[in-house]
C-alpha positions in Angstrom: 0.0 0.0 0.0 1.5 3.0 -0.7 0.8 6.5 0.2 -1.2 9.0 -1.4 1.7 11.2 -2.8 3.8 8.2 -4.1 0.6 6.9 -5.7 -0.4 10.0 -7.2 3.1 10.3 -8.3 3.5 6.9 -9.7 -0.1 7.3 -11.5 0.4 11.2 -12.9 4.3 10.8 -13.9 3.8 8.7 -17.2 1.0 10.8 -18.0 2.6 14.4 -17.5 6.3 13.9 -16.5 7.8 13.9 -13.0 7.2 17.8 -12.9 3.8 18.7 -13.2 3.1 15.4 -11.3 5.3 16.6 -8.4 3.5 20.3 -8.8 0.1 18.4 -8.3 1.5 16.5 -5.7 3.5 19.8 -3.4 0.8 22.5 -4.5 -2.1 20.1 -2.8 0.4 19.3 0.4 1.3 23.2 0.6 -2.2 24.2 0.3 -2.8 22.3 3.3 -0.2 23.6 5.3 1.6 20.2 4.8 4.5 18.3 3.2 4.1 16.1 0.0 5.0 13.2 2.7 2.5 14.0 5.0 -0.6 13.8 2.8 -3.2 11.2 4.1 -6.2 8.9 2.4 -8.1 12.1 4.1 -6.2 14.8 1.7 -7.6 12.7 -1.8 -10.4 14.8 -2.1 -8.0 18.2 -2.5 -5.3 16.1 -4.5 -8.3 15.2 -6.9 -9.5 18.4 -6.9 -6.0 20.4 -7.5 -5.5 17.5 -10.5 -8.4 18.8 -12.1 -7.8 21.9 -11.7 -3.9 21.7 -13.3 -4.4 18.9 -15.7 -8.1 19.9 -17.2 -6.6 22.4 -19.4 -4.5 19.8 -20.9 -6.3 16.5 -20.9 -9.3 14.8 -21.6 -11.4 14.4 -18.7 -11.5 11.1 -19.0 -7.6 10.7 -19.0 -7.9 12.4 -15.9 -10.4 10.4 -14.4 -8.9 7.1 -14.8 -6.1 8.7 -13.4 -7.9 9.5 -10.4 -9.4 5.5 -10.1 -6.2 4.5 -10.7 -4.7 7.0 -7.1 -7.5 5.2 -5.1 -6.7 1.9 -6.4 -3.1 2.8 -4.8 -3.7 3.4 -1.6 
């Protein structure tokens, strides 16, 4: 089981390269007042939420929501 940044990483990385991945990944933690390490199963919801957000411009929605299925699936 892995936790949700390394999944979200590990999901978003082949789809968009390690950089915007890790931008998802740090801009969700920091809007939290956390670290990428320290986001929880409870902090999906913003991480889904900040993916949208970044990645809609850029790819289909339902690129995007796989994506997010496969994060879950992750953790």
């Amino acid at each position: 089981m892995a936790g949700l940044s390394e999944a979200a990483m590990a999901v978003l990385d082949p789809l968009v390269g390690a950089t915007a991945a890790s931008t998802c990944v740090r801009g969700t933690a920091l809007s939290l007042g956390k670290t990428a390490e320290d986001l929880g199963p409870d902090d999906l919801a913003a991480l889904e939420a900040n993916i949208k957000r970044l990645l809609g411009p850029v790819a289909p929605e339902s690129v995007i929501d796989d994506a997010l299925r496969q994060i879950e699936g992750r953790l």
